[in-house]
Structure formats: structure tokens, C-alpha cells
C-alpha positions as CSV (number, residue, x, y, z in Angstrom):
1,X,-6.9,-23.0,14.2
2,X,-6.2,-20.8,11.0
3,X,-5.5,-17.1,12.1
4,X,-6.1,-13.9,9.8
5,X,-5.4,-10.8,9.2
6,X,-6.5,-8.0,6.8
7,X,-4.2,-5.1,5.9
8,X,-5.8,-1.9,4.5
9,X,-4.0,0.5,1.9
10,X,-5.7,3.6,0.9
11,X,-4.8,6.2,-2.1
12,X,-6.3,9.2,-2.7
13,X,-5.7,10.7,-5.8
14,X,-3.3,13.6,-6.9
15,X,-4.7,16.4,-9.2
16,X,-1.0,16.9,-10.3
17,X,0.9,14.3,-10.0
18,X,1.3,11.4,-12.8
19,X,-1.6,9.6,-14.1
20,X,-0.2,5.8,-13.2
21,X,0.8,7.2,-9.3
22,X,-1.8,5.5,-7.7
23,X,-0.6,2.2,-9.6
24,X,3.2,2.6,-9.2
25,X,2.7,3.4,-5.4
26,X,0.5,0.4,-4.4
27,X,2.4,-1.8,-6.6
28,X,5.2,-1.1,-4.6
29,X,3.1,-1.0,-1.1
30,X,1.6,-4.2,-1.7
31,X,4.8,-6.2,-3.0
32,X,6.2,-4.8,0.3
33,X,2.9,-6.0,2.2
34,X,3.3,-9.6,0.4
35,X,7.0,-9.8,1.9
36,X,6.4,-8.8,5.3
37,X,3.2,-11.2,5.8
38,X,5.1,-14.1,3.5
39,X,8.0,-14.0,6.5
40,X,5.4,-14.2,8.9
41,X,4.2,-17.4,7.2
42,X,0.9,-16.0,6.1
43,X,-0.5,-16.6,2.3
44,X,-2.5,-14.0,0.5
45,X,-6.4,-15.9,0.3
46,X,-8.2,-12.9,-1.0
47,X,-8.0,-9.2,-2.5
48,X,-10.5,-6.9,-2.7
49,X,-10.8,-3.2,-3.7
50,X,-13.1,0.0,-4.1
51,X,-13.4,3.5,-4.6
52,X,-14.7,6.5,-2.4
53,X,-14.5,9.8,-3.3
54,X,-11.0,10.7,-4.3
55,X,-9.7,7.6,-2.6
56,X,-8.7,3.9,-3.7
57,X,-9.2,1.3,-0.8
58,X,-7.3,-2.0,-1.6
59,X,-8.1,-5.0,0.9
60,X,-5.5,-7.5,0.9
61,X,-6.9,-10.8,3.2
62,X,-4.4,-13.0,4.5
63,X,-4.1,-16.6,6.4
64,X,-1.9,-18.5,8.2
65,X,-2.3,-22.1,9.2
């Protein structure tokens, strides 16, 4: 039986702060995401991602076999 998880990362934005920091901090969130479900011998199967608000919600749907 195949067995799933979904991991959740949310951003919310930063009137100050540079204009790529919601990119260079969930490039870096979801490479480490990728790793630590990767060990666990689960594959990435799906991504998904929206906005609320001031916030960025990125979806990242994994399976393992």
C-alpha cells in the first residue's frame, strides 16, 4: 500500500526585506524538504501553490511505495 504525506511551507511577505526573499528562502526550505523525505525513501508526485493575503502557501505532495 503506497503511503503519503504532504508538507506545508508558508511565507508571508516582508515590506522591507529583499524583493527575491520569499524565493531564496523556499528554495532553500524546499531543497531541505526534498532531502529529508528522499532519505525517508519518499518521491516528490506533486507541487502545488497559492496566495492569501500577504502569504505564499507552497504544497509539496509526496509518496512512498
Amino acid at each position: 500500500m503506497d503511503n503519503y504525506k504532504v508538507e506545508t511551507l508558508i511565507y508571508y511577505t516582508k515590506l522591507f526585506a529583499n524583493k527575491n526573499h520569499i524565493k531564496d528562502d523556499s528554495n532553500r526550505d524546499i531543497q531541505q524538504k526534498l532531502d529529508e523525505y528522499s532519505k525517508a525513501g519518499y518521491s516528490l508526485v506533486s507541487t502545488d501553490a497559492t496566495s492569501f493575503g500577504a502569504a505564499v502557501y507552497i504544497y509539496l505532495y509526496f509518496e512512498k511505495n
